[in-house]
C-alpha positions as CSV (number, residue, x, y, z in Angstrom):
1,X,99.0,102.0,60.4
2,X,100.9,102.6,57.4
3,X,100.4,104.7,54.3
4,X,98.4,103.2,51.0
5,X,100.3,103.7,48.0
6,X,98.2,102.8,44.5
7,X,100.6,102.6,41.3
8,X,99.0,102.2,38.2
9,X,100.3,100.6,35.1
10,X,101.7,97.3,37.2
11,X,102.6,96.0,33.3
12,X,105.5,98.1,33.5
13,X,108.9,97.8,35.0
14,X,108.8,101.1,36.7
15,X,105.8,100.0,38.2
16,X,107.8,97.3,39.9
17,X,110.4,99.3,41.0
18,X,108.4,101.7,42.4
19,X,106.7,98.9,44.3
20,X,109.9,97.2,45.5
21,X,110.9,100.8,46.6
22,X,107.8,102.0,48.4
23,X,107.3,98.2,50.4
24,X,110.4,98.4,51.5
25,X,110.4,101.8,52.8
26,X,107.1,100.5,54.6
27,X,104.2,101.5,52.9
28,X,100.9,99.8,51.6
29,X,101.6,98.9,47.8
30,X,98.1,98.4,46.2
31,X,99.2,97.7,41.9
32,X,96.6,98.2,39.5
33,X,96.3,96.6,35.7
34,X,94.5,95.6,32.7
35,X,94.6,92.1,33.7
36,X,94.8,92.2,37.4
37,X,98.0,89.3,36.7
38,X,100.8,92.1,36.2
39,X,104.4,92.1,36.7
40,X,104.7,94.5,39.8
41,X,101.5,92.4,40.7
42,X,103.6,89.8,40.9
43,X,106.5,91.2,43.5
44,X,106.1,90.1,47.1
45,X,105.4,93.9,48.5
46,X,102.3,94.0,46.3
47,X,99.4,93.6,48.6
48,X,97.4,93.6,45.7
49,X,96.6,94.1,41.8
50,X,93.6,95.3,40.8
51,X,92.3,95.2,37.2
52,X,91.3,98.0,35.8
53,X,90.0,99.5,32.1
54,X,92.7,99.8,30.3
55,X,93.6,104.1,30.1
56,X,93.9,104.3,26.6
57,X,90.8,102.7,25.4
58,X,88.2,103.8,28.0
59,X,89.9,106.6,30.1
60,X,86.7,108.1,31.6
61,X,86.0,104.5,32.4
62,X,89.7,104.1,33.8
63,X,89.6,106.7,36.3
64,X,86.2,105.1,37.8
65,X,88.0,102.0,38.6
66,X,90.9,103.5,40.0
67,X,89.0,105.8,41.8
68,X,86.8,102.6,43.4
69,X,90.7,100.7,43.8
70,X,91.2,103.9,45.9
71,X,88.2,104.0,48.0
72,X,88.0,100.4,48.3
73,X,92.0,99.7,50.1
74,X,92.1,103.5,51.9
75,X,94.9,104.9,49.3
76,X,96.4,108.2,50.4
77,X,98.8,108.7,47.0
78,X,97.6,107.5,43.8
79,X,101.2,107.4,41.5
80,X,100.4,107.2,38.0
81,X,102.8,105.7,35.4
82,X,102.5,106.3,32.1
83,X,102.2,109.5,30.0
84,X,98.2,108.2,29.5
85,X,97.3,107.8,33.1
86,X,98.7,111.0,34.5
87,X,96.6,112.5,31.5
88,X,93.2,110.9,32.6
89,X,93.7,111.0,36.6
90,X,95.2,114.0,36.5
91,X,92.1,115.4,34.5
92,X,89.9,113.6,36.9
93,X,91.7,113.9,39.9
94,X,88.5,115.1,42.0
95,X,87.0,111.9,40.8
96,X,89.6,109.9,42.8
97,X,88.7,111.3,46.7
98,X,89.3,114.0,49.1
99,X,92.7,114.6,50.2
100,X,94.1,111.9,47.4
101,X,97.6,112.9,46.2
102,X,98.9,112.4,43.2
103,X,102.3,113.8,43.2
104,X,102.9,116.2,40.2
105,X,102.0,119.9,38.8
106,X,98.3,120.1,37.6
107,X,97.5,118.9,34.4
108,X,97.8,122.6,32.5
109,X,101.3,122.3,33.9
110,X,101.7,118.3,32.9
111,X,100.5,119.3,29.1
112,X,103.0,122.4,28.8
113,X,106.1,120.0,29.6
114,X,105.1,117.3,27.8
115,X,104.6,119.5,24.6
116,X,107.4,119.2,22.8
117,X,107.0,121.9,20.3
118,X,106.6,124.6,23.3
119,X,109.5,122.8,25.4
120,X,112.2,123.5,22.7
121,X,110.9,126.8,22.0
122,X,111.5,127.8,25.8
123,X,114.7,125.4,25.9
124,X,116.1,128.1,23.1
125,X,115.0,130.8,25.0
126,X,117.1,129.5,27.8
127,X,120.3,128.9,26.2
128,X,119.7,125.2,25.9
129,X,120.5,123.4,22.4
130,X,117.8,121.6,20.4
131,X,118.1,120.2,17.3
132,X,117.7,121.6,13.8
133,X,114.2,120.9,13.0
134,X,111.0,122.2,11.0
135,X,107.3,122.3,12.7
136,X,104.1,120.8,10.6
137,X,101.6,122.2,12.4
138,X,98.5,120.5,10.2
139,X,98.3,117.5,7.9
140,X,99.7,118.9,4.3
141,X,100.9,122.0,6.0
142,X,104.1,123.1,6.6
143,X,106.7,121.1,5.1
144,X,104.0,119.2,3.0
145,X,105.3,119.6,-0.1
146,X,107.9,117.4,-2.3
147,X,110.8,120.2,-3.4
148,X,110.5,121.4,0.5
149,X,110.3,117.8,2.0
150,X,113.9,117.3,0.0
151,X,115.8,119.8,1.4
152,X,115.0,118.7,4.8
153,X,118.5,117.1,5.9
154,X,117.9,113.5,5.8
155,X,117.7,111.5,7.8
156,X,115.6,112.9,10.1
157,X,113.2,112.1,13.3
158,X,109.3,113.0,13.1
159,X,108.2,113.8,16.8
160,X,104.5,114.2,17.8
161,X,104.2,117.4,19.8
162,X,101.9,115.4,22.7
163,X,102.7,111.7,23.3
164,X,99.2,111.0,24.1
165,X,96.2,113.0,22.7
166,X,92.5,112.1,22.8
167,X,90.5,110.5,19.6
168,X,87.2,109.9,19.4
169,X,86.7,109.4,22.9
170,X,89.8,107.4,23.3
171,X,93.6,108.5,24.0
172,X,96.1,107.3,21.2
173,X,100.2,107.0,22.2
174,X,102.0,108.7,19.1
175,X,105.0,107.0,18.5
176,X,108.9,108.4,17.3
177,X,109.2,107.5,13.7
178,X,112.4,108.1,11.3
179,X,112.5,108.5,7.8
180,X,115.6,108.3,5.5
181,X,114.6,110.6,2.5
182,X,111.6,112.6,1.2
183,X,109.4,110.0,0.7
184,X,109.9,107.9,3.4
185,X,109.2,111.3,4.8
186,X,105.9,111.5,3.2
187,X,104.8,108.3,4.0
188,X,105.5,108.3,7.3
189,X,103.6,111.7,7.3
190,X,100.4,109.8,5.3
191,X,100.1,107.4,8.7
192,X,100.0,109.8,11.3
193,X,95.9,111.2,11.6
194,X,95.0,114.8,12.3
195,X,95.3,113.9,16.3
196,X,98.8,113.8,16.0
197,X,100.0,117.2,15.3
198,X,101.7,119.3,15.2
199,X,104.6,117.4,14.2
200,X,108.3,117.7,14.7
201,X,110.6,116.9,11.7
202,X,113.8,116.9,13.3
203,X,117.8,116.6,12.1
204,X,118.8,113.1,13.6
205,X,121.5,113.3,16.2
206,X,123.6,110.3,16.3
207,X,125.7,109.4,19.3
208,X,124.8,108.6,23.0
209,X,121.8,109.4,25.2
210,X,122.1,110.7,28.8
211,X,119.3,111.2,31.3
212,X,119.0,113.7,33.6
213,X,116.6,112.6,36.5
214,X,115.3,115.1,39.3
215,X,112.6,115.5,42.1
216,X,111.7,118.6,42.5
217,X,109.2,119.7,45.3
218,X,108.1,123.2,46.5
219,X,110.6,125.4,44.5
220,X,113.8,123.0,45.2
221,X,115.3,119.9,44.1
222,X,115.4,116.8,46.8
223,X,117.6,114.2,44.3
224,X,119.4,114.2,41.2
225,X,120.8,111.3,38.9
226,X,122.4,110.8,35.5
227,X,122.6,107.7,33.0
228,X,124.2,106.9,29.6
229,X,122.0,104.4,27.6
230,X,124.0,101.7,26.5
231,X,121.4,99.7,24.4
232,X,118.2,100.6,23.6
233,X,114.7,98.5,22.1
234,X,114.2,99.6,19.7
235,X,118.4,100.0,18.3
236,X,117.7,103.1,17.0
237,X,116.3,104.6,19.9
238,X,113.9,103.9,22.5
239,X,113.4,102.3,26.0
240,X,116.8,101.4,27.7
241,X,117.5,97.4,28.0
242,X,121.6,98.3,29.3
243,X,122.3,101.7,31.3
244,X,124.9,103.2,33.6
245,X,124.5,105.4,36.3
246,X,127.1,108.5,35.6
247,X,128.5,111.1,37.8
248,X,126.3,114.2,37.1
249,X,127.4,116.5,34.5
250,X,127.3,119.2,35.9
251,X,125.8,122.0,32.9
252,X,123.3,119.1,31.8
253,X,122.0,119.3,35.3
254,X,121.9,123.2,35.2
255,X,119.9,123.3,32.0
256,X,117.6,120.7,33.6
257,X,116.9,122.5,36.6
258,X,116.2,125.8,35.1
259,X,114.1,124.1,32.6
260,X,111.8,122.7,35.3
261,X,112.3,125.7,37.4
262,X,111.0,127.8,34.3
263,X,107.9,125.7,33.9
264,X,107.2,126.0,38.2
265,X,107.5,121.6,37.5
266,X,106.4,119.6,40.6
267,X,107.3,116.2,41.1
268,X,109.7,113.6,39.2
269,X,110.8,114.5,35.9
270,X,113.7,112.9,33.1
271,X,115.3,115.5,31.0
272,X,116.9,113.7,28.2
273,X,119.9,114.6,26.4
274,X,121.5,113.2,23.0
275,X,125.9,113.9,23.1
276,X,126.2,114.5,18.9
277,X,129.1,112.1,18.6
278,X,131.2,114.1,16.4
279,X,131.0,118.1,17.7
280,X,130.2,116.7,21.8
281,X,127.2,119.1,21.8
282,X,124.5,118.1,24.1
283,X,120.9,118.5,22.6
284,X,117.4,118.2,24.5
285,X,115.6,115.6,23.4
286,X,112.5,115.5,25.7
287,X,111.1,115.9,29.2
288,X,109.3,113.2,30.6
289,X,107.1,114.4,34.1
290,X,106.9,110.9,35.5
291,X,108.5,108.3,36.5
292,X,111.1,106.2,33.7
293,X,111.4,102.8,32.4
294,X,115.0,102.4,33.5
295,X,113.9,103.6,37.5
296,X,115.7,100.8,39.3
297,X,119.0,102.0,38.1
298,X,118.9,104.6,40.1
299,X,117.2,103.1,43.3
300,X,120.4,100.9,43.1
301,X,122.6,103.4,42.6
302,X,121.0,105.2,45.8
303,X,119.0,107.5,44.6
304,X,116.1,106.1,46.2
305,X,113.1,108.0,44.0
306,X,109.9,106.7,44.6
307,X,110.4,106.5,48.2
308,X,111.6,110.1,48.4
309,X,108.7,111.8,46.0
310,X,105.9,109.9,48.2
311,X,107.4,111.9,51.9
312,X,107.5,115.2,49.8
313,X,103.8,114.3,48.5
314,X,103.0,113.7,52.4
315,X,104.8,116.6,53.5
316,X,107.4,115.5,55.3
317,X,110.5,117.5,55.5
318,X,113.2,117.3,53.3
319,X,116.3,115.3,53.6
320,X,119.5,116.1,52.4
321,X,120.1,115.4,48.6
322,X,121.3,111.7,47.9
323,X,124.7,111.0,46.4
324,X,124.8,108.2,44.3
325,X,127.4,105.5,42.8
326,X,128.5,106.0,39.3
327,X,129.3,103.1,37.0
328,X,126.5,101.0,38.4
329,X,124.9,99.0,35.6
330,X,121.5,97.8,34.9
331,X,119.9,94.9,32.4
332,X,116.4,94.4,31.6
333,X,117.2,90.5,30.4
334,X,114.4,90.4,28.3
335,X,114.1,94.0,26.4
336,X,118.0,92.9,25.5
337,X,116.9,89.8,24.3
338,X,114.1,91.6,21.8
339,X,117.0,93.8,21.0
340,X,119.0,91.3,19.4
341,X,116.7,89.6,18.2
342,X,115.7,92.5,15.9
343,X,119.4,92.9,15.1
344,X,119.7,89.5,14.3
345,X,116.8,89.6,12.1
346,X,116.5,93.3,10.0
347,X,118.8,95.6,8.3
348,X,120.4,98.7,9.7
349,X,118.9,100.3,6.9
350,X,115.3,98.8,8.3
351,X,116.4,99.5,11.8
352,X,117.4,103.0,11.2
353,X,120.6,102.6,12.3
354,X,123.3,105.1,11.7
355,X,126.0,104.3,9.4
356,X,129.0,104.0,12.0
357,X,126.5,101.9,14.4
358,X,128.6,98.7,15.6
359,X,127.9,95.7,13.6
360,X,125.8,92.7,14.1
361,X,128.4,90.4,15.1
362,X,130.1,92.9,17.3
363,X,127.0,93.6,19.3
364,X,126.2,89.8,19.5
365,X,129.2,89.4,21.1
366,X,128.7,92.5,23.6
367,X,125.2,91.1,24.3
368,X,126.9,87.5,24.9
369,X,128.8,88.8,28.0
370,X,126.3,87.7,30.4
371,X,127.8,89.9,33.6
372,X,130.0,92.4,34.5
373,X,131.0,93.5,37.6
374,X,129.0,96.6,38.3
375,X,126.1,94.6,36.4
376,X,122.5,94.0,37.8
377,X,119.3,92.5,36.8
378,X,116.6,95.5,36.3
379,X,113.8,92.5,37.1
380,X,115.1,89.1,38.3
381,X,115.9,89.7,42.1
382,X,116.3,86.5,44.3
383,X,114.4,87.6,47.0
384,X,111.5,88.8,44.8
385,X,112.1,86.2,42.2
386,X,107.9,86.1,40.8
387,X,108.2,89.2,38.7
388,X,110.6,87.7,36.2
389,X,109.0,84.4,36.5
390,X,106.2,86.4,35.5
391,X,107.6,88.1,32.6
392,X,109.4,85.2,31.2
393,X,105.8,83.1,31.1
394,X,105.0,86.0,29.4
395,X,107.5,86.5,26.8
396,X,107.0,83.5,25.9
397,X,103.9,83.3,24.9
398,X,104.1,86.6,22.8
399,X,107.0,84.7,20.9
């Protein structure tokens, strides 16, 4: 009989490639949702999709329902997707059943990755560049004053410390936000509630972003993988819609092993990097311990992720580590689409958009050239063609 897999979050796109991955490595794919109609829900090695609270408004709730999704189809590895639902199952993993995996380091060990503000402090202490920035540890603390706020050097990124953090019973997802000058600054500081600090007001690195993915299980790494973002949703910065897979840089990797290594991390985990455009210095951005939006990039590539973290959660042996193709390219249609739309519709200056960014009609024109050899389609897949059925019905209606 073959192993139960439950992956949360089946809204996102990670969710289905994690699904494709595990259904075709064999396993039970149970999908879980708000609506019980998700996207991975949709894919044809979904066995089913089970609604549940949704994490962020109800989490106590959320982990009930999982925890009955578990019981109810015999799920062995519970693999949560987002930043919220590791929070809340991890916190409630004894909630979920005896010998249930969920493949990552303890919650104490989630929190002190996620936390930027402690990450960057250890990344210095390791030799690893960060960017320039100031900590505001409390609202009107800090930086909180006008002649101090205008010597900041604009523009600049503000960073919640935690992604996720709990309010009033709830969890709230703290979002990047930039700010062109001191009062933008202040405003931008104005929105943000007590919850979300401490904050970090960061020097704005412009030039390309490169991921550096690992699994790392029992003390040593069992895959690697690397990707430039070519376009992102939002422009400025965000999720990838257009990525290549890259041949591993080699001291990017080294700082991202001995940052997980230094933190004892356990599971999957992005490092991301930002390349300054004019010096070539590579700054940490973040660490993400989960699973990433563009994650079918590097199944394609060969770096086979989800199906490789589940046999070290099972304790199966480890294999050798999996080389990869470089240049392989990936394009979530629809993400692209919202891209250029926004570009279409809004400044550079609204956008935040650096001054040398390509123009409008230039990027149009990049967006236009529908394939490429090397080119895939993150979602539509011909022998799993419901999901982007799925999505585009979807889209649609949000439009």
């Amino acid at each position: 009989m073959s192993v139960t897999v439950l992956v949360t979050e089946g809204e996102q796109r990670a969710s289905l490639a994690v699904t494709r991955s595990l259904g075709r490595a064999g396993y039970r794919v149970v999908v879980c949702s708000r609506s019980g109609r998700s996207l991975a829900g949709a894919s044809r090695f979904a066995r089913a999709d089970v609604a549940v609270a949704p994490v962020l408004d109800d989490p106590a709730r959320y982990v009930e329902d999982v925890g009955a999704a578990v019981r109810h189809h015999g799920a062995r590895v519970v693999i949560p997707m987002t930043d919220a639902s590791v929070v809340a199952l991890l916190g409630g993993r004894e909630r979920l059943g005896d010998g249930v995996v969920v493949p990552s380091s303890g919650l104490a060990g989630y929190r002190a990755l996620a936390d930027k503000a402690s990450l960057l402090e250890r990344a210095r202490r390791l030799g690893v560049a960060t960017p320039a920035q100031t900590v505001i540890r409390c609202p009107g603390g800090g930086v909180g004053v006008p002649d101090e706020l205008e010597a900041l050097p604009f523009p600049v990124v503000v960073k919640p410390a935690r992604s996720v953090a709990p309010v009033g019973g709830r969890l709230r997802h703290f979002s990047v936000r930039h700010a062109s000058d001191g009062g933008e600054l202040r405003r931008v500081l104005a929105e943000i509630p007590a919850e979300g600090y401490p904050l970090l007001v960061q020097a704005r690195i412009v030039g390309p972003g490169v991921g550096v993915f690992l699994l790392r299980w029992d003390g040593a790494v069992r895959a690697r993988f690397a990707h430039q973002r070519l376009r992102e949703k939002p422009p400025a910065g965000g999720v990838s819609v257009y990525s290549q897979s890259l041949p591993l840089p080699g001291t990017l990797v080294q700082q991202a092993e001995a940052l997980l290594a230094a933190a004892e991390w356990q599971g999957v985990a992005m490092v991301e990097f930002k390349i300054d455009r004019d010096t070539g210095t590579a700054y940490l951005m973040e660490v993400n311990g989960r699973f990433w939006g563009s994650l079918q990039l590097a199944i394609d590539a060969g770096v086979d992720f989800p199906a490789l973290l589940v046999r070290a959660a099972l304790g199966e042996p480890p294999s050798a580590v999996p080389d990869y193709r470089a240049g392989v390219r990936e394009r979530w249609w629809w993400g692209d689409v919202d891209q250029m739309i926004a570009r279409v519709r809004h400044s550079p200056r609204a956008l935040a958009l650096p001054p040398d960014d390509p123009g409008t009609l230039r990027t149009l024109f990049r967006f236009l050239r529908l394939w490429w050899p090397g080119d895939r389609s993150e979602v539509l897949r011909l022998n799993d063609p419901r999901p982007f059925l799925r999505e585009t019905m979807q889209w649609g209606r949000t439009r």
